[in-house]
PAROFI-455087 format. One line per field, with one value per residue: x, y, z of N, C-alpha, C in turn; residue number from 0. Coordinates in Angstrom, 1 decimal. Layout:
BEGIN
n.xx: [X, ...]
n.yy: [Y, ...]
n.zz: [Z, ...]
ca.xx: [X, ...]
ca.yy: [Y, ...]
ca.zz: [Z, ...]
c.xx: [X, ...]
c.yy: [Y, ...]
c.zz: [Z, ...]
n: [NUM, ...]
//
This chain:
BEGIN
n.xx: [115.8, 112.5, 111.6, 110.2, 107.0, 107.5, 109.7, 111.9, 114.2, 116.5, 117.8, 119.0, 119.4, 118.4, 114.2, 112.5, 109.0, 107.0, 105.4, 105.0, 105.2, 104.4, 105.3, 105.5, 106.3, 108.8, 111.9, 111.7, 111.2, 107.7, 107.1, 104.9, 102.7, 100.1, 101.7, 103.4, 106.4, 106.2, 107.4, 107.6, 108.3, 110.3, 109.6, 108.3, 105.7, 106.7, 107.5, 109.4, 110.6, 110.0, 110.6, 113.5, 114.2, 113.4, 114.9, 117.4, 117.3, 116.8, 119.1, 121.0, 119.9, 120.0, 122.5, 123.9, 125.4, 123.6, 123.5, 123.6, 120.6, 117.4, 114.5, 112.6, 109.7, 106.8, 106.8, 105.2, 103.5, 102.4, 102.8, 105.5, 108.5, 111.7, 114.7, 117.7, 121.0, 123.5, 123.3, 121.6, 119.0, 118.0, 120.1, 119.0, 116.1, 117.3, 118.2, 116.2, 114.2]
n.yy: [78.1, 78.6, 82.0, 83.7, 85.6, 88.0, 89.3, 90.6, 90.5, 93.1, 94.8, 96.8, 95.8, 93.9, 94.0, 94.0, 93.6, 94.7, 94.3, 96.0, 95.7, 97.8, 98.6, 96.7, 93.5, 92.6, 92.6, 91.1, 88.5, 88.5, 86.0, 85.4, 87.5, 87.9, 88.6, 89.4, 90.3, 90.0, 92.0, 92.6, 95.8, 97.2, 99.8, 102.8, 104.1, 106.7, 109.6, 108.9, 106.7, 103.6, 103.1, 103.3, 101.7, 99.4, 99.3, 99.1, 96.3, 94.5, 95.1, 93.7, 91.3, 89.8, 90.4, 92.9, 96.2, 99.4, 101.5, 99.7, 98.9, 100.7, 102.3, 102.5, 103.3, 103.7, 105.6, 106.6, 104.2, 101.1, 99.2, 98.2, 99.2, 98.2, 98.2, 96.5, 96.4, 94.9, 91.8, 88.7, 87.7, 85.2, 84.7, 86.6, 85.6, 82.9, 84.2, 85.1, 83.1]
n.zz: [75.6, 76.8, 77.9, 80.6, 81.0, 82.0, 81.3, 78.6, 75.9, 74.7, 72.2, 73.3, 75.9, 78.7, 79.0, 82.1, 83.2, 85.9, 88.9, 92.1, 95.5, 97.7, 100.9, 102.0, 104.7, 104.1, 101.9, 98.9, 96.2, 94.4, 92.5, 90.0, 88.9, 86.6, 83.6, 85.0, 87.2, 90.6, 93.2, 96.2, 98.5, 101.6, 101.6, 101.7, 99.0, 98.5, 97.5, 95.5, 97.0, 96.7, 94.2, 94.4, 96.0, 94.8, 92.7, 93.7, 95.1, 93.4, 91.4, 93.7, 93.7, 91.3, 90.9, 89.6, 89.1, 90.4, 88.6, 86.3, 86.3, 85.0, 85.6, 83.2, 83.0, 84.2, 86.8, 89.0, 89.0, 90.0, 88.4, 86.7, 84.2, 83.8, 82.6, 82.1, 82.4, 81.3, 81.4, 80.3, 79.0, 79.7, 81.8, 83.3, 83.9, 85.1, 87.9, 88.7, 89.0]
ca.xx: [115.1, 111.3, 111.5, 109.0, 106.3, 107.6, 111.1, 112.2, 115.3, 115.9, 118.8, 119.9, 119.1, 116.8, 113.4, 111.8, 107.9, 107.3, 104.2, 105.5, 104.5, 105.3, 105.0, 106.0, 107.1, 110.2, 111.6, 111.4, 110.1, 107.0, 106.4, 104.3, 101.5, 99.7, 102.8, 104.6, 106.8, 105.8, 108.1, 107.3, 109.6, 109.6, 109.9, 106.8, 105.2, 106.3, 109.2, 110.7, 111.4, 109.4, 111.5, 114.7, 114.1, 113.1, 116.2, 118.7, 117.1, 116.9, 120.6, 121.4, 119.2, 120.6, 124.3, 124.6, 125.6, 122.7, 123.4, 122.9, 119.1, 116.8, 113.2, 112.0, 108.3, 105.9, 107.5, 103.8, 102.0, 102.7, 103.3, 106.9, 109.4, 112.7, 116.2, 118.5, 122.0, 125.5, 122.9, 121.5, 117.6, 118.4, 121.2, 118.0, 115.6, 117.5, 118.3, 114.9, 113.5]
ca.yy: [78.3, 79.6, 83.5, 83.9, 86.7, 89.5, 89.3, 90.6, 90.7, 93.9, 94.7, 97.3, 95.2, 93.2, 94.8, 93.2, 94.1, 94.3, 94.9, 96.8, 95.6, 98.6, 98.9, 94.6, 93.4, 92.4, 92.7, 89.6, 88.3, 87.2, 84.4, 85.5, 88.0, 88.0, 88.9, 90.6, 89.7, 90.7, 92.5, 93.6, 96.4, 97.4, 101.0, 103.4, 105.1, 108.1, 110.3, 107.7, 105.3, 102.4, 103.0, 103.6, 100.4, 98.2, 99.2, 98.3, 95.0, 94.2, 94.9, 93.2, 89.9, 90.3, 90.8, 94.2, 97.3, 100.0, 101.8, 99.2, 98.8, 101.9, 102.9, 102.9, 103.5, 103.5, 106.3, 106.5, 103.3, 99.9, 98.6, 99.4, 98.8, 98.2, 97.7, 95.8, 96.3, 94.0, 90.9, 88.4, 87.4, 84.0, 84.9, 87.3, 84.6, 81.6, 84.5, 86.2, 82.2]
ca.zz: [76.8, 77.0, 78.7, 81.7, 80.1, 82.3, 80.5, 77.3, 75.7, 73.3, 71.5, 74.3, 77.1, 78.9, 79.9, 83.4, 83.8, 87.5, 90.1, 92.6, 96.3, 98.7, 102.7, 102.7, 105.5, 103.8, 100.3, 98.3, 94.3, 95.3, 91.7, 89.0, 88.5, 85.5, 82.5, 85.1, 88.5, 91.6, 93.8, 97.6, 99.1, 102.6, 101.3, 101.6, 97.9, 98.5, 97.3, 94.9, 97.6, 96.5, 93.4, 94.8, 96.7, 94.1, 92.0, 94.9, 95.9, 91.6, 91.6, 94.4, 93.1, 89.9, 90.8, 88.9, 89.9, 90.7, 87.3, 85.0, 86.3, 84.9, 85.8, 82.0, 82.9, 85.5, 88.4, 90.0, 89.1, 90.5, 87.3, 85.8, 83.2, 84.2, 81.7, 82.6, 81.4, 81.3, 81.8, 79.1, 79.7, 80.2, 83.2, 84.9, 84.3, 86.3, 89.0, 89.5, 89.4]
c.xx: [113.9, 111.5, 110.1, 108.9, 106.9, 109.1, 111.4, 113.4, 115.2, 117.4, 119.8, 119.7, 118.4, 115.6, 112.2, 110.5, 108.0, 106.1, 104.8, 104.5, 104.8, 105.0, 104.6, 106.5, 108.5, 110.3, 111.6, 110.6, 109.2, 106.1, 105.8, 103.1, 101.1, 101.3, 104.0, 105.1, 106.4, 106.9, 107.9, 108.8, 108.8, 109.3, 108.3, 106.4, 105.4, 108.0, 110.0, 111.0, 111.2, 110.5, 112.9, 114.7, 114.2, 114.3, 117.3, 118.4, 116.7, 118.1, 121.1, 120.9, 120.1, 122.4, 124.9, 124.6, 123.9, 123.0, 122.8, 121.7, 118.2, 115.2, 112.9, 110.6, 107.6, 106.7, 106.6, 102.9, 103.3, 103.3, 104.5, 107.9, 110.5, 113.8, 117.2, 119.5, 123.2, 124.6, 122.2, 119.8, 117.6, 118.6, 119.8, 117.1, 115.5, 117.8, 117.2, 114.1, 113.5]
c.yy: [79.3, 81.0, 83.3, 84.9, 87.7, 89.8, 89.7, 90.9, 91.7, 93.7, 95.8, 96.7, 94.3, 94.2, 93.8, 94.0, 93.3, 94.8, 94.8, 95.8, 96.8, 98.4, 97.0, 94.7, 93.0, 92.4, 91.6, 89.4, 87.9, 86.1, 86.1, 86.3, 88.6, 87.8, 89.9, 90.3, 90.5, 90.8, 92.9, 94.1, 96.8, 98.9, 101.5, 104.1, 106.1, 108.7, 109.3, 106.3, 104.1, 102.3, 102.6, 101.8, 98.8, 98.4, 98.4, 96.9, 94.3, 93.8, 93.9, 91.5, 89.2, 90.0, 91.7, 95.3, 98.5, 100.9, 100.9, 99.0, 99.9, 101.4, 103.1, 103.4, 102.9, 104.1, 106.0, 105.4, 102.3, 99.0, 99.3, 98.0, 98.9, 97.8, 97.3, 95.8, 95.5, 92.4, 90.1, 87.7, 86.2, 84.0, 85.5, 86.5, 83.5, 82.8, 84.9, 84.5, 81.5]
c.zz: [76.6, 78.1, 79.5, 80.7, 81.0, 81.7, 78.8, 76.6, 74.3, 73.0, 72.8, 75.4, 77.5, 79.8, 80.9, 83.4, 85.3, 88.3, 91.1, 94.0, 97.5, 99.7, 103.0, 103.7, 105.3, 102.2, 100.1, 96.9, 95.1, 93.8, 90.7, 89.2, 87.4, 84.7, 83.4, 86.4, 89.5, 92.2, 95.3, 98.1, 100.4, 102.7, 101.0, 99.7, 98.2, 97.7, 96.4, 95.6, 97.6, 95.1, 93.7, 95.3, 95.9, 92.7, 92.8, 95.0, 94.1, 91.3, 92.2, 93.9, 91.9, 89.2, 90.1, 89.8, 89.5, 89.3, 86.2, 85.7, 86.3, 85.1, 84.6, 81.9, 83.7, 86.7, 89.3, 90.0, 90.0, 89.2, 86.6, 85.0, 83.7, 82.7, 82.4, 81.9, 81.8, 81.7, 80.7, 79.8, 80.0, 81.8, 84.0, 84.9, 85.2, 87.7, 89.4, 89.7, 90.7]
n: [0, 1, 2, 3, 4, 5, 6, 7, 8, 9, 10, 11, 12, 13, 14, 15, 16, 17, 18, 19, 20, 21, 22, 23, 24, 25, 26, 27, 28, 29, 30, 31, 32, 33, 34, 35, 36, 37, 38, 39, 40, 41, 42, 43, 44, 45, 46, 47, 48, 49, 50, 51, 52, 53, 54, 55, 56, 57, 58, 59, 60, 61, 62, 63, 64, 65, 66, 67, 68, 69, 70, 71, 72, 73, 74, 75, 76, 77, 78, 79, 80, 81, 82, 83, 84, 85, 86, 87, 88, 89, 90, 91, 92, 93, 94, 95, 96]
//
């Protein structure tokens, strides 16, 4: 199976690139932008909680628990790196499709 480009599977995990949509009217993937998934949360940029948000609603997509999905990079941009642990890039591919 060909990997969508925002997916990559390492040896510790899988890592998700992600564009961040904050102050959506609802969460939701919203497909493909550029090498990296889009995401809208309904969660404001501030204080973490565009993060915080787009961990839970990852998880919840995902079917893992809020630990195994880390913030690897990007706190302040829109663009971020996520890890994904106890899941195989395959398995987050058919769920995040």
């Amino acid at each position: 199976m060909n990997l969508p480009p925002y997916l990559r599977a390492q040896p510790d995990g899988v890592f998700l690139s992600v564009k961040v949509q904050p102050r959506a009217s609802r969460n939701q993937i919203g497909g493909l932008h550029g090498n990296e998934l889009k995401v809208a949360v309904t969660a404001p940029p501030v204080d973490s909680a565009a993060n915080q948000a787009v961990v839970e609603f990852l998880a919840e997509a995902l079917g893992l628990p809020r630990r195994a999905v880390t913030l690897m990079r990007g706190q302040t941009s829109r663009h971020k790196v996520f890890r994904l642990d106890g899941i195989t890039a395959e398995a987050a591919a058919t769920k995040l499709s």
